[in-house]
C-alpha positions as CSV (number, residue, x, y, z in Angstrom):
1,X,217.1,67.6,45.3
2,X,215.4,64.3,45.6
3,X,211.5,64.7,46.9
4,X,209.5,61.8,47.9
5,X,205.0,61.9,48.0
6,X,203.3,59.0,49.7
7,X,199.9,58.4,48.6
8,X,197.2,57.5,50.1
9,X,196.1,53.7,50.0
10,X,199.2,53.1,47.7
11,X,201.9,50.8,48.5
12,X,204.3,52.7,46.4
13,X,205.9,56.4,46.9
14,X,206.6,58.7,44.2
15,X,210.0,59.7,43.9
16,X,211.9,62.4,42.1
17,X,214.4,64.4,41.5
18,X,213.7,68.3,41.1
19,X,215.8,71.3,40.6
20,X,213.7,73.8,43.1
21,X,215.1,74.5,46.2
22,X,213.6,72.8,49.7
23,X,212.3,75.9,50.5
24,X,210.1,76.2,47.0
25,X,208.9,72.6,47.3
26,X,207.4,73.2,50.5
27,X,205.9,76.6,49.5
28,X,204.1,74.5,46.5
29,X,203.3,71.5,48.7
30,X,201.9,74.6,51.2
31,X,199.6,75.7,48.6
32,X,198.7,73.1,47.2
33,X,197.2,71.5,50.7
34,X,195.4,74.3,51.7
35,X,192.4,73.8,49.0
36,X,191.9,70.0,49.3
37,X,189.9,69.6,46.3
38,X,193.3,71.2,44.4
39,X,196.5,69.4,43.2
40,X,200.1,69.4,43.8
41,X,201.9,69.6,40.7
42,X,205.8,69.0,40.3
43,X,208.4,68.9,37.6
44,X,211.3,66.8,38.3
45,X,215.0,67.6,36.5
46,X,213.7,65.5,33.3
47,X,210.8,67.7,32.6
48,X,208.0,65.6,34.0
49,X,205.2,66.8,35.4
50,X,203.8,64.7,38.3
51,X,200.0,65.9,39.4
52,X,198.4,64.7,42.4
53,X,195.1,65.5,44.1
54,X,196.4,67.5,47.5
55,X,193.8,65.2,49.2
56,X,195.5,62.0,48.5
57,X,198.6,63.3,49.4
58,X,199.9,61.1,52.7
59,X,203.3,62.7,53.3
60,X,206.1,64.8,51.3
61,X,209.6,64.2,52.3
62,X,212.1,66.7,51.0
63,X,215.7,66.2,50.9
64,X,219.2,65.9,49.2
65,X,219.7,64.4,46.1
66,X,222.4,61.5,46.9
67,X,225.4,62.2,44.6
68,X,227.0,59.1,43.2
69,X,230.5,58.6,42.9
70,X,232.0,56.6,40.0
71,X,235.1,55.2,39.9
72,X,236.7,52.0,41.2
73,X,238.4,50.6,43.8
74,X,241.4,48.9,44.0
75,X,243.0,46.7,46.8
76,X,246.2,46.1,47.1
């Protein structure tokens, strides 16, 4: 599942790829907002861990991870 975290005053998004479940990410993105002076901390599929202070967090979009197809095309 692909989640994206704006920042504040960052031109730049973060953007990963995690194994939870939509419904996890926003539990954890939940929690972590609640205390301000906490942090929202991720894992993506790689084993990174991404931490970010919940009050520089400008917006979390969850979604599907796009699933590439390989292969090629031939026209006749």
């Amino acid at each position: 599942m692909e989640v994206k975290i704006g920042v504040v005053d960052s031109p730049r998004e973060l953007l990963l790829t995690s194994n939870l479940s939509p419904d996890e990410v926003e539990a954890l993105v939940a929690d972590a907002l609640k205390n301000p002076a906490g942090q929202l901390t991720l894992v993506d599929d790689k084993g990174r861990r991404y931490i970010i202070p919940a009050s520089r967090v400008a917006y979390v979009e969850i979604g599907t991870a796009d699933t590439r197809k390989v292969g090629f095309s031939v026209k006749v």
